[in-house]
C-alpha positions in Angstrom: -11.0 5.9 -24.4 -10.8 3.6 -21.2 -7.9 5.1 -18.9 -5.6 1.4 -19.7 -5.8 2.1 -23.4 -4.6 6.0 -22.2 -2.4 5.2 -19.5 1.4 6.2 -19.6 2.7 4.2 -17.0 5.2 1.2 -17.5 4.2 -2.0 -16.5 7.2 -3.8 -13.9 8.5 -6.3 -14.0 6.0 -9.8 -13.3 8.8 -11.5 -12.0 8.2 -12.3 -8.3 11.1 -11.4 -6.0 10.9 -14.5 -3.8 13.7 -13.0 -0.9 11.4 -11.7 2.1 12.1 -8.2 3.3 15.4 -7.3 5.1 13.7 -5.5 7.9 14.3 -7.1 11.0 11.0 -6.9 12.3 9.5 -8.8 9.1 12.4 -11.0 10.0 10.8 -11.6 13.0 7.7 -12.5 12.4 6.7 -15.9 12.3 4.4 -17.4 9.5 2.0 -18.5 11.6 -0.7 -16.8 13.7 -0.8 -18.2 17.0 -4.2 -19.0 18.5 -3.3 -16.8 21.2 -3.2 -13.6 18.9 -5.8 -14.4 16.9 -8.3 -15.5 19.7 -9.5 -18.6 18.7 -8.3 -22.3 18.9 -7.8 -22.5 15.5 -4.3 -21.3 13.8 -4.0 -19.9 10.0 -0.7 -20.0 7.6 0.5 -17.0 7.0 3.0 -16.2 4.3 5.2 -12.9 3.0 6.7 -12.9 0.2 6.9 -10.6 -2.7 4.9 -10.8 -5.9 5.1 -8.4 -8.9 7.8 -6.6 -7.3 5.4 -5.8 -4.1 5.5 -6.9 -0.6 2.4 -9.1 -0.1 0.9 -11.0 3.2 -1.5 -13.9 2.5 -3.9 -16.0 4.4 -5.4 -19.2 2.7 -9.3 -19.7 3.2 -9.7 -21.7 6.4 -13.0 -23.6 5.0 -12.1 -24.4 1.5 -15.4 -24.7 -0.3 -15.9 -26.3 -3.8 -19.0 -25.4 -4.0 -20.0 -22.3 -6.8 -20.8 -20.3 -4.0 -17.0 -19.8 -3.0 -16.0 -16.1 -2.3 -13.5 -14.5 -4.6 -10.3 -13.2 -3.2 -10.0 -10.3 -0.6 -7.4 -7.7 -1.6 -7.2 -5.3 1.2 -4.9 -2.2 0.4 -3.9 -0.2 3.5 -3.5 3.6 4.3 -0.2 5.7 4.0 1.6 5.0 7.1 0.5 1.4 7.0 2.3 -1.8 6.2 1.0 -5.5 5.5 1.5 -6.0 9.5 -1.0 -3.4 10.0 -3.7 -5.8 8.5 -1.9 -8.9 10.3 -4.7 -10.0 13.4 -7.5 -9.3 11.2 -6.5 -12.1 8.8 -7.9 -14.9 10.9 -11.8 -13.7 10.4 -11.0 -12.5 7.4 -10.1 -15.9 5.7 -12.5 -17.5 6.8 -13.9 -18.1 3.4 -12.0 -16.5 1.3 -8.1 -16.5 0.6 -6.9 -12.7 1.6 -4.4 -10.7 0.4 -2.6 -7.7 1.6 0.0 -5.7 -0.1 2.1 -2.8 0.1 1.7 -0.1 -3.3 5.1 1.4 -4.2 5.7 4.4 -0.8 4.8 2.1 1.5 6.7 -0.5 3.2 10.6 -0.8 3.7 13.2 -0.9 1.2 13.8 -3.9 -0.9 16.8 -6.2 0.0 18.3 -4.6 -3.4 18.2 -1.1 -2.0 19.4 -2.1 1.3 22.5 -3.2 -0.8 22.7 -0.2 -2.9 22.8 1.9 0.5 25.6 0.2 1.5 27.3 1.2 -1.9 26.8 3.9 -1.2 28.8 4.3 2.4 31.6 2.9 0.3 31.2 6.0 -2.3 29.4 4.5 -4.6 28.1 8.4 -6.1 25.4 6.9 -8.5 24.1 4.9 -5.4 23.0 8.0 -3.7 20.1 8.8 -6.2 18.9 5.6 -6.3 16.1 5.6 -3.5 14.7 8.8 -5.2 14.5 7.0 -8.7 13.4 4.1 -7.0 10.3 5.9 -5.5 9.9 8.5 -9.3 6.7 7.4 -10.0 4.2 6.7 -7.3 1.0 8.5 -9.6 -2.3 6.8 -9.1 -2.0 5.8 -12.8 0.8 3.9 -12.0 -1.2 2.6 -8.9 -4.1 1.2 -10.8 -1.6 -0.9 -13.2 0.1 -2.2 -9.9 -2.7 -3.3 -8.7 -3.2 -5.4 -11.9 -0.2 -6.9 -11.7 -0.3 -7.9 -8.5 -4.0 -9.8 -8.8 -2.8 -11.3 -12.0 0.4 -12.6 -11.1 -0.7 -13.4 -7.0 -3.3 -16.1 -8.3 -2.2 -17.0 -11.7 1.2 -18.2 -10.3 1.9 -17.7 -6.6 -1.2 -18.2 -4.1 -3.5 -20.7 -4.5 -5.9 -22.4 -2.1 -5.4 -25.9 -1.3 -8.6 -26.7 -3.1 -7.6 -28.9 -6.6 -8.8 -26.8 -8.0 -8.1 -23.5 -6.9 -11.8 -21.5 -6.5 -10.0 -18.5 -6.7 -8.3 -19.3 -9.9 -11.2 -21.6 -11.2 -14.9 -20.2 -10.4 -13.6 -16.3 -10.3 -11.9 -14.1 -12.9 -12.2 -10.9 -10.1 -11.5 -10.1 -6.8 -13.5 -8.0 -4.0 -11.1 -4.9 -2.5 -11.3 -3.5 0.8 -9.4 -0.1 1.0 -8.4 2.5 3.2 -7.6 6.2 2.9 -4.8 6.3 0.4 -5.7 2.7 -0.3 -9.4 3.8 -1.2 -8.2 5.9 -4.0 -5.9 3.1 -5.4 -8.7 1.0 -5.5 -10.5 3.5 -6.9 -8.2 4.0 -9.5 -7.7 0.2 -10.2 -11.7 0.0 -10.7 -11.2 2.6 -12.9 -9.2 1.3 -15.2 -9.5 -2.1 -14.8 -13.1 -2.8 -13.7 -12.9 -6.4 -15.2 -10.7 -7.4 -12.4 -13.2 -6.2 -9.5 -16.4 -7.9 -8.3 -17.2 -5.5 -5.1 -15.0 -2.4 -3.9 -15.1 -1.4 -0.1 -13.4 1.4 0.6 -13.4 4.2 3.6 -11.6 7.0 4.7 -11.8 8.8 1.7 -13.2 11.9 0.5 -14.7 13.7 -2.5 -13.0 16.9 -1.6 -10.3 17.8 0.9 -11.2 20.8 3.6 -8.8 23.7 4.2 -7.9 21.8 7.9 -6.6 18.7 5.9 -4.5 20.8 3.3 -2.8 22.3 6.1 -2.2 18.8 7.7 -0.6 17.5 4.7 1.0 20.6 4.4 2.7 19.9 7.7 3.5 16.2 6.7 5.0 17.6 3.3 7.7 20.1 5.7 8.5 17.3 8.2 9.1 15.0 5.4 10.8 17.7 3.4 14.3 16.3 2.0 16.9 17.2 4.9 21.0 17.9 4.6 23.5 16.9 7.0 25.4 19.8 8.8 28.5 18.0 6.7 27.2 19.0 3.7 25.2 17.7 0.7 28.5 17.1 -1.8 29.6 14.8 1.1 26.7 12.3 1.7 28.2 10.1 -1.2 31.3 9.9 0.3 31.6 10.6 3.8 30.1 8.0 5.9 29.7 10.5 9.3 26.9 12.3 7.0 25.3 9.3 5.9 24.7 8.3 9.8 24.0 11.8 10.2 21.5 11.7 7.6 19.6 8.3 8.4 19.6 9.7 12.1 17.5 13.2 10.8 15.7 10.6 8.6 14.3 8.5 11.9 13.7 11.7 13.4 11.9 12.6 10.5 9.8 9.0 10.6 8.9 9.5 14.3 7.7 12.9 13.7 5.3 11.8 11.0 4.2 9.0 13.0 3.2 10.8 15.7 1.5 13.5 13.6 -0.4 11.0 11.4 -1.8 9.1 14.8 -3.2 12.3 16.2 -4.9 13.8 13.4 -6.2 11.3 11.9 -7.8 9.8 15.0 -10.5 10.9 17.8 -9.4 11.8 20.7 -11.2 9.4 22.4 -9.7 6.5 20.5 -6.0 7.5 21.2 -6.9 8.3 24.8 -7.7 4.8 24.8 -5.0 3.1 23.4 -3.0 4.5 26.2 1.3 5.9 26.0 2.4 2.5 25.5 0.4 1.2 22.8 1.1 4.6 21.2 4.5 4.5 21.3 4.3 0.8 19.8 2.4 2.3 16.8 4.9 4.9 16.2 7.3 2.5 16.3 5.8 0.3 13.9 5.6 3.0 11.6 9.0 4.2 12.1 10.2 0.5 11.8 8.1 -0.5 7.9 8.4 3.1 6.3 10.9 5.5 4.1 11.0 9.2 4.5 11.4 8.8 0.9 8.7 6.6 0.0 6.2 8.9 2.1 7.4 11.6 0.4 6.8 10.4 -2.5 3.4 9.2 -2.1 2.4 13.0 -0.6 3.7 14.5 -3.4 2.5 12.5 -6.4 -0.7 10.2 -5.3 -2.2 13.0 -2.0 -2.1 15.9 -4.3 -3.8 15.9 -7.9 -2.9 12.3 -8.1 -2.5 11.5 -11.5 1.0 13.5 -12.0 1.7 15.5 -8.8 -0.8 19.2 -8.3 -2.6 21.5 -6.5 -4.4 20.1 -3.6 -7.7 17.5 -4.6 -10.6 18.6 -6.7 -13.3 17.9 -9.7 -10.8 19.3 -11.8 -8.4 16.4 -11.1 -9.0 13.5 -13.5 -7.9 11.2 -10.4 -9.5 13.0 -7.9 -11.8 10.6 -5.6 -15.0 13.1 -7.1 -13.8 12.3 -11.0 -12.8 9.0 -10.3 -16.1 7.4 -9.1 -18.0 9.7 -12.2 -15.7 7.7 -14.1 -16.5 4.3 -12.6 -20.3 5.1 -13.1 -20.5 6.0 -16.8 -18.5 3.1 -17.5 -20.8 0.7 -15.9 -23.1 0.9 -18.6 -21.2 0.0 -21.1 -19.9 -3.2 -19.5 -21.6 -6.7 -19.9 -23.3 -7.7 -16.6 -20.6 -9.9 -15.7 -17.8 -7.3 -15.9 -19.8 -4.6 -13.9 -19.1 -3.2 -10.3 -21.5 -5.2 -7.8 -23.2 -2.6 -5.7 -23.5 0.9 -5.2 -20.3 3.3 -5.1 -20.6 6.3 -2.8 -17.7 8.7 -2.0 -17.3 11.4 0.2 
């Protein structure tokens, strides 16, 4: 039984949601990359907008080859705390002969505009608005992951993004795409593979293990209790109605965000590496994080896709179905039984 015939997950939506993000800092941003930020004298398009319900950033190839020797798409799928702009300055080499894109899975990111709207609802005492970030963020599973990420291929280059090739390479000479992951992204895309191994030519993922130590449960463990849903000193019954506690609450919420952000930076990295970066460019980082993340969406993706994965759990093992470990024994066995034109190019190592 192939894990898309057994999944449980619900499909969304296909329909693309064409409005860019409300965040101010994606407001910001200007669709092009300047040659000054991407160190060369050549400039690249760059474009946000949503497809299949997801925030996505996309670069065209800059050498559009019609030859059969055209590379697939890139997808690259970031880490927790990361957001498409994480992935921004990279885009430049990246395209280079390929069309790239990056996209946020479900946790990461900032609200959509409809959220955004619902909030305000709810500071005019909207009660059913309160829940709806929660419900909004219910199912974050790597099950549902996987089917995401088939969405999002299918709809990105059957409808959205194309090359300015006539025809498209992407859509014409390739039915698959190559992946680059990192850390929660890795297990996405090893999920995706997993159950939709048709839709990938080459997987590159890092930052991932096949087991988690007793030093990174307790880390998570700490990100779980910062993260841990918060109540305003005015009282839970009064966040739907009082407006004072729903400042009160996004203000613990920010506090919340920078708290993570700092934690993530410094245990995830070398010493050596932040000591680099210097204050400043630290303080940028956490703000960045701050600025494209939820408290809710980050909790939601520690609860349900860090631990077990497939359903929420006890911390990452062989036991778990979705755990990196099963997940790649999963990849291999099938690989057999695929035609030499569906399978997996290369050699899949975790850990």
């Amino acid at each position: 039984v192939s894990r898309h015939s057994a999944s449980t997950s619900t499909r969304s939506s296909s329909t693309s949601l064409q409005s860019s993000s409300p965040s101010s800092t994606a407001r910001s941003r200007s669709p092009k990359l300047s040659a000054a930020s991407a160190s060369t004298s050549e400039s690249i398009s760059i474009s946000v907008r949503y497809v299949a319900n997801r925030r996505c950033m996309f670069a065209p190839c800059r050498q559009l080859d019609t030859s059969n020797n055209a590379n697939p798409p890139l997808i690259i799928i970031g880490g927790t705390a990361q957001s498409i702009y994480s992935w921004e300055h990279h885009l430049h080499s990246l395209s280079r002969d390929r069309d790239v894109l990056v996209y946020e899975c479900l946790g990461q990111g900032p609200l959509p505009k409809e959220l955004f709207d619902t909030m305000a609802q709810q500071r005019a005492g909207d009660n059913d608005a309160a829940s709806a970030v929660e419900d909004y963020y219910r199912n974050v599973t790597l099950a549902f992951h996987a089917e995401d990420f088939a969405n999002v291929v299918t709809e990105a280059w059957a409808t959205t993004f194309t090359s300015n090739a006539d025809p498209p390479p992407a859509v014409s000479r390739y039915n698959k795409v190559d992946v680059a992951a990192f850390s929660l992204g890795g297990r996405i895309a090893l999920a995706a593979a997993s159950t939709y191994p048709h839709l990938i030519r080459r997987l590159h993922i890092t930052g991932v293990g096949a087991e988690r130590d007793d030093y990174a449960n307790i880390v998570l463990a700490s990100w779980r209790d910062i993260l841990a849903p918060a109540v305003p000193t005015t009282g839970l019954d009064a966040v739907t109605s009082n407006r004072a506690a729903v400042d009160e609450m996004g203000q613990i919420q920010q506090l919340q965000l920078r708290s993570f952000a700092w934690s993530t930076i410094l245990a995830t990295y070398s010493n050596e590496f932040v000591a680099s970066l210097g204050t400043a460019r630290i303080q940028a980082w956490v703000d960045a994080i701050c600025t494209q993340n939820t408290v809710q969406g980050l909790r939601a993706l520690l609860e349900q896709t860090h631990e077990g994965g497939g359903g929420g759990g006890s911390a990452v093992d062989d036991s778990d179905a979705w755990s990196p470990a099963a997940i790649a024994k999963w990849i291999a066995t099938q690989q057999s039984d695929l035609s030499a034109d569906e399978r997996i190019v290369g050699r899949l190592c975790v850990g």
